[in-house]
Structures are given as structure tokens and as C-alpha cells.
VOPAGU-2260 file (C-alpha; in pm, 1 decimal, decimal comma):
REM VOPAGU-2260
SITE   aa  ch    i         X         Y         Z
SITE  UNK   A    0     597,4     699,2    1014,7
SITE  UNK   A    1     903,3     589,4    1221,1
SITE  UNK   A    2     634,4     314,5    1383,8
SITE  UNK   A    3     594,2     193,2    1059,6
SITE  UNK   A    4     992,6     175,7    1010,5
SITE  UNK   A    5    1001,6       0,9    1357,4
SITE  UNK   A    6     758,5    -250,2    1275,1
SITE  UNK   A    7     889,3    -357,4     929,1
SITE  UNK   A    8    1240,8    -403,7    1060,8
SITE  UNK   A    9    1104,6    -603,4    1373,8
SITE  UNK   A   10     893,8    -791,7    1105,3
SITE  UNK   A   11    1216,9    -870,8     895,1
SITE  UNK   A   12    1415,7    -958,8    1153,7
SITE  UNK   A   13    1157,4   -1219,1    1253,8
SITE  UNK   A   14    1097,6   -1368,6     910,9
SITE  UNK   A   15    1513,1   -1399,6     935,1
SITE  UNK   A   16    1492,3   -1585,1    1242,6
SITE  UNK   A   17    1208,0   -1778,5    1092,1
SITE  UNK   A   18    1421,4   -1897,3     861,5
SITE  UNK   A   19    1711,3   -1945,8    1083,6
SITE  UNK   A   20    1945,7   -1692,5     934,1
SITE  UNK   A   21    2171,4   -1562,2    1197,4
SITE  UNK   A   22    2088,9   -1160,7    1216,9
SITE  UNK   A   23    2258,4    -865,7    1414,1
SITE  UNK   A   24    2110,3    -858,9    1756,1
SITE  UNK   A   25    1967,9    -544,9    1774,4
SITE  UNK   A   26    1804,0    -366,9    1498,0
SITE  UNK   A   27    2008,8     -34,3    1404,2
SITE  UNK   A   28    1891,0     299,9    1392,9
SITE  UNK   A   29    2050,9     509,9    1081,6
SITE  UNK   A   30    2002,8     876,1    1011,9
SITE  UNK   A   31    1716,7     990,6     927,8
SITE  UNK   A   32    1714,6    1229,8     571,5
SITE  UNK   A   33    1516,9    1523,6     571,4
SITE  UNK   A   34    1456,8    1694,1     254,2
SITE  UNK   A   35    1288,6    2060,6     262,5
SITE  UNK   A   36    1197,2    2232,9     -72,5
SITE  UNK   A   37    1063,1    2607,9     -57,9
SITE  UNK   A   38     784,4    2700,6    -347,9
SITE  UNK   A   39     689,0    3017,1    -436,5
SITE  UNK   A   40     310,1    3084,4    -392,9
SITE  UNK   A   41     265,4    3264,5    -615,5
SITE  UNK   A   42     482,4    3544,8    -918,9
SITE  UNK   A   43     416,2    3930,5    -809,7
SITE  UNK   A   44     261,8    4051,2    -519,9
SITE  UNK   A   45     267,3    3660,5    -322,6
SITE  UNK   A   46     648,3    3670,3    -420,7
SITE  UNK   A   47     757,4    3624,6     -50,3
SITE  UNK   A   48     494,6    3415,6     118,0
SITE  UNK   A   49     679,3    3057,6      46,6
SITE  UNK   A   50     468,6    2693,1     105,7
SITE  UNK   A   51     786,3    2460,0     265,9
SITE  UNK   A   52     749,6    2085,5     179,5
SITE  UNK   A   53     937,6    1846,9     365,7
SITE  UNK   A   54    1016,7    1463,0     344,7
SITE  UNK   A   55    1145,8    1252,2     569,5
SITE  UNK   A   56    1352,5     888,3     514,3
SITE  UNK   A   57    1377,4     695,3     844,6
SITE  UNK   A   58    1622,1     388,8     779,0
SITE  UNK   A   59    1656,0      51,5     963,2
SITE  UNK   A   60    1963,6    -139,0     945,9
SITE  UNK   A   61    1938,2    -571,5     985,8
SITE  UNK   A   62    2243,4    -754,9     913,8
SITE  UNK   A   63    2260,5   -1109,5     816,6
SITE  UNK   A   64    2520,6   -1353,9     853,1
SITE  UNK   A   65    2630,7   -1672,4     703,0
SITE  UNK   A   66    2365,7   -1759,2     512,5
SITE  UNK   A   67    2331,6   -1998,8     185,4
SITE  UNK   A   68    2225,5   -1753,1     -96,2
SITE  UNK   A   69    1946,0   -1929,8    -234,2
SITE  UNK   A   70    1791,8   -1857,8     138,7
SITE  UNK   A   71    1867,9   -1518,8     124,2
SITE  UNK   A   72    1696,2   -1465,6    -185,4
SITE  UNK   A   73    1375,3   -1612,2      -9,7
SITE  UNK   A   74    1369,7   -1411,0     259,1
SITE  UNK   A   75    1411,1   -1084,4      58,0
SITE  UNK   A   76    1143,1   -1174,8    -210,0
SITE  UNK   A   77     901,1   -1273,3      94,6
SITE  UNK   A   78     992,5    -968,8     299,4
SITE  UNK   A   79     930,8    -709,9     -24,6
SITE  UNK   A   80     606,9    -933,0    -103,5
SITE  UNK   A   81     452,4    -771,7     245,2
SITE  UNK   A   82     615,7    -427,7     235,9
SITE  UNK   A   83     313,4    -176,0     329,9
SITE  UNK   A   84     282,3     119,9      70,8
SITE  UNK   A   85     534,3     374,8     147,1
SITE  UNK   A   86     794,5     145,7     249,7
SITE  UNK   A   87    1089,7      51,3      69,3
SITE  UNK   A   88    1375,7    -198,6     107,4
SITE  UNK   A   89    1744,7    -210,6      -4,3
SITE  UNK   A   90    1966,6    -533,2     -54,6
SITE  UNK   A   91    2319,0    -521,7      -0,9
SITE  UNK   A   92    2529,4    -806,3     -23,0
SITE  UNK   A   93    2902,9    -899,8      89,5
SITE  UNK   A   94    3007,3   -1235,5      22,7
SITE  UNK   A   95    3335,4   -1409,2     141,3
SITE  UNK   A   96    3579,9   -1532,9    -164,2
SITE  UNK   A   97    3879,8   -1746,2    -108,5
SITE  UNK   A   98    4161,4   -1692,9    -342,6
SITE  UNK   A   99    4358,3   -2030,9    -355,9
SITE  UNK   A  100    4772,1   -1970,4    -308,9
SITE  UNK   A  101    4687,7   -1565,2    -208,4
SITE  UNK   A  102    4958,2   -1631,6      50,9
SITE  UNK   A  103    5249,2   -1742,9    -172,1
SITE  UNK   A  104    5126,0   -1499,1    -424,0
SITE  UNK   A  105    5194,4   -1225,0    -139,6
SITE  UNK   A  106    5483,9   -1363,0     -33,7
SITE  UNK   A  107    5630,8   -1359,4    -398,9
SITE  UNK   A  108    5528,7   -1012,6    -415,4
SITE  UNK   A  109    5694,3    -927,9     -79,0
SITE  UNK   A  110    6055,1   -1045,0    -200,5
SITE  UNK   A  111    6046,8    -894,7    -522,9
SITE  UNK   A  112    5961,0    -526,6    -306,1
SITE  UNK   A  113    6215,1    -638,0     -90,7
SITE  UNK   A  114    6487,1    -653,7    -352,9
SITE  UNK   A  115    6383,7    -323,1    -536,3
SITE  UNK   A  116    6453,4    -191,4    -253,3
SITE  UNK   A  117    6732,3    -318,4    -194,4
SITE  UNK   A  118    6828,5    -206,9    -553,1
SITE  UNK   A  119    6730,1     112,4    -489,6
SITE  UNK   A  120    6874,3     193,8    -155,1
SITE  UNK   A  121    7230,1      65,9    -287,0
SITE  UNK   A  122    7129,0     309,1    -629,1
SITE  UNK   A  123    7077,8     626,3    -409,5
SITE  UNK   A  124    7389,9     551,8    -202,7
SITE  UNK   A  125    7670,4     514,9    -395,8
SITE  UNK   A  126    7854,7     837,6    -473,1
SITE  UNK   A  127    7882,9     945,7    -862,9
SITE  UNK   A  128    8235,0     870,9    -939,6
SITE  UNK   A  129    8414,4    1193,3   -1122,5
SITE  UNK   A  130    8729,1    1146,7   -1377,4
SITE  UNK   A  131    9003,6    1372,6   -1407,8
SITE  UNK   A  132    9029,7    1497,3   -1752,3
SITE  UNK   A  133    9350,6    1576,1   -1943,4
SITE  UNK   A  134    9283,9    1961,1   -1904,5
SITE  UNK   A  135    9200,9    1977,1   -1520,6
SITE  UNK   A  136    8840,7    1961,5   -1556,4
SITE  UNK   A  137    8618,6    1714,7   -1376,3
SITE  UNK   A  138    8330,3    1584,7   -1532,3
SITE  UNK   A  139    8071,9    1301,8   -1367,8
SITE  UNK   A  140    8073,8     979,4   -1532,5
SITE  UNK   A  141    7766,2     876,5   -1714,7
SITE  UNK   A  142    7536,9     643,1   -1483,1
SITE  UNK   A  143    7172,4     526,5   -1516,3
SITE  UNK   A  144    6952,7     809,7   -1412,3
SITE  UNK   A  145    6855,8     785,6   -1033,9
SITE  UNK   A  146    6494,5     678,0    -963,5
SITE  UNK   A  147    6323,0     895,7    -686,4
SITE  UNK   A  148    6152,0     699,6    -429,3
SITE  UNK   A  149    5766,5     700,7    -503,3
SITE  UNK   A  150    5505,0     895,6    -347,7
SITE  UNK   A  151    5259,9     729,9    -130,8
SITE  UNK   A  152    4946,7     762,5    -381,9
SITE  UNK   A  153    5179,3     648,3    -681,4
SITE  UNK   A  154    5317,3     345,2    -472,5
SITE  UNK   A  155    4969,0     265,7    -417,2
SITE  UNK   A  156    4856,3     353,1    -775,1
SITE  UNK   A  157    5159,3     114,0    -903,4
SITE  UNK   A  158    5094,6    -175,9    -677,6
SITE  UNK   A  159    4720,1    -176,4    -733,5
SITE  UNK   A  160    4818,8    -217,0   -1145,1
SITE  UNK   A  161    5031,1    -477,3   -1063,7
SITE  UNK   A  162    4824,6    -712,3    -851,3
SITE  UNK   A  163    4566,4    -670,7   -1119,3
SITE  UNK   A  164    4778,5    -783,9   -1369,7
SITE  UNK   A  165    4916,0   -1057,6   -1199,2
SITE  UNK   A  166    4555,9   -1175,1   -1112,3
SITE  UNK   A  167    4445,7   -1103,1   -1483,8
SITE  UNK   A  168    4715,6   -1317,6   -1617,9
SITE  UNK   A  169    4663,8   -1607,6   -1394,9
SITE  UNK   A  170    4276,8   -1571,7   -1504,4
SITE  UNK   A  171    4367,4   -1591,6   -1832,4
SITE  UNK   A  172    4606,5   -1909,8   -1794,8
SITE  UNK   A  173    4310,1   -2089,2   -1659,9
């Protein structure tokens, strides 16, 4: 069955070329999934004697490359039009999106981080002042809670909500 794999792939990459769609030189070779089940023959006195079924998935890798969609969609609905029986194919599909003003968004981002922590660095440093009392006693004046710097998964966590806010809200202006 691999031959069969090989062949397909070479037969893709072909139609590709065909077609002028730039592809990944070589065709690449992916782990191959084996899948074993164990039946019982049969209940009592066959209990141990076992059939073993096994199926194996070969996989093919082609990569194409800056291609218009509408061409991409031709090539996959001719390629899956002469698919022998037993073969399969999956599509899956990256495309490149341009975000207009991403870098003064990022930028904007960077100096309000910048001057949190700034804020926060100045918070953590400054010693709590203390205020003699009348009777001797010294008690800490009340201040804003201190903020803990944040762990790396809840920085992350935090950030994340905020982009997608920020990129929510501009969607919504529009």
C-alpha cells in the first residue's frame, strides 16, 4: 500500500506543477499509524487463542505555496476526483492576513506596559511610612494594597484578553 501512497503524492504534486502552483520540493514522508485490535475467538474453551487485526495509515505530506485560492480549490477537487479506493486526502490551509496599523497598535501597547511597570516598580519600592502615635505605639499608615507581579501564565492569560478586546472594539467601530 505505501506504492499506492507514493504514487498519489507524486501524482498530486504533478497536477500542482501542472497548474503552476509552487510546491515543497520533495514530497515528505510522515509517520505511519498502526492500529492493532486483539478479538477473542471464541467465549470458553477458545478463550485464549486471539485473531490480531491490524491497520496501517501511510501519510504523504505536499506543501503549496502562494497560490490564488480559487486555484487551490481546483486542484483539490481534481486531485480527490481521481483518488483510487482506499485513499484519502486532507486539506489544510494557512493563509497570510495583514492587519493595517498592527505596528502602532504594538507600539501603543508597549508604552502603556512600559509605564505599569514603571508604576509598579516605584509601588514595590517605596518603604511603608510608620507614625508615631501619642502612646508610643507605631502603626503603618494606610496605603493602596501592593500588587504582586504576575505569573508568567496569568501575564499571558491577561495580555491575550486584552489584545482581543482591543481588536474587538476596533471591529466593532468599523
Amino acid at each position: 500500500m505505501p506504492d499506492h501512497a507514493e504514487f498519489v503524492s507524486y501524482f498530486a504534486r504533478y497536477a500542482a506543477h501542472v497548474r503552476r502552483i509552487p510546491t515543497s520540493e520533495r514530497i515528505i514522508h510522515l509517520a505511519t499509524k498502526t492500529e492493532k485490535w486483539h478479538v477473542t475467538r471464541g467465549p470458553f474453551v477458545h478463550d485464549k487463542t486471539k485473531d490480531v487485526f491490524e491497520r496501517k495509515t501511510y501519510r504523504r505530506l505536499i506543501q503549496l505555496f502562494n497560490a490564488d485560492d480559487a486555484v487551490v480549490d481546483d486542484w483539490v477537487s481534481y486531485v480527490n476526483s481521481n483518488l483510487p479506493a482506499g485513499i484519502d486526502m486532507k486539506v489544510e490551509r494557512f493563509e497570510w492576513v495583514e492587519f493595517e496599523g498592527l505596528a502602532e497598535q504594538l507600539n501603543a501597547e508597549a508604552e502603556k506596559e512600559s509605564a505599569e511597570a514603571t508604576r509598579i516598580e516605584e509601588l514595590t519600592k517605596s518603604p511603608t511610612p510608620v507614625e508615631p502615635k501619642g502612646d508610643g505605639q507605631k502603626t503603618a499608615e494606610k496605603m493602596p494594597p501592593r500588587t504582586r507581579p504576575l505569573g508568567f501564565a496569568e501575564d499571558v492569560r491577561v495580555r491575550a484578553q486584552a489584545y482581543v478586546d482591543d481588536v474587538m472594539k476596533q471591529l466593532n467601530k468599523k
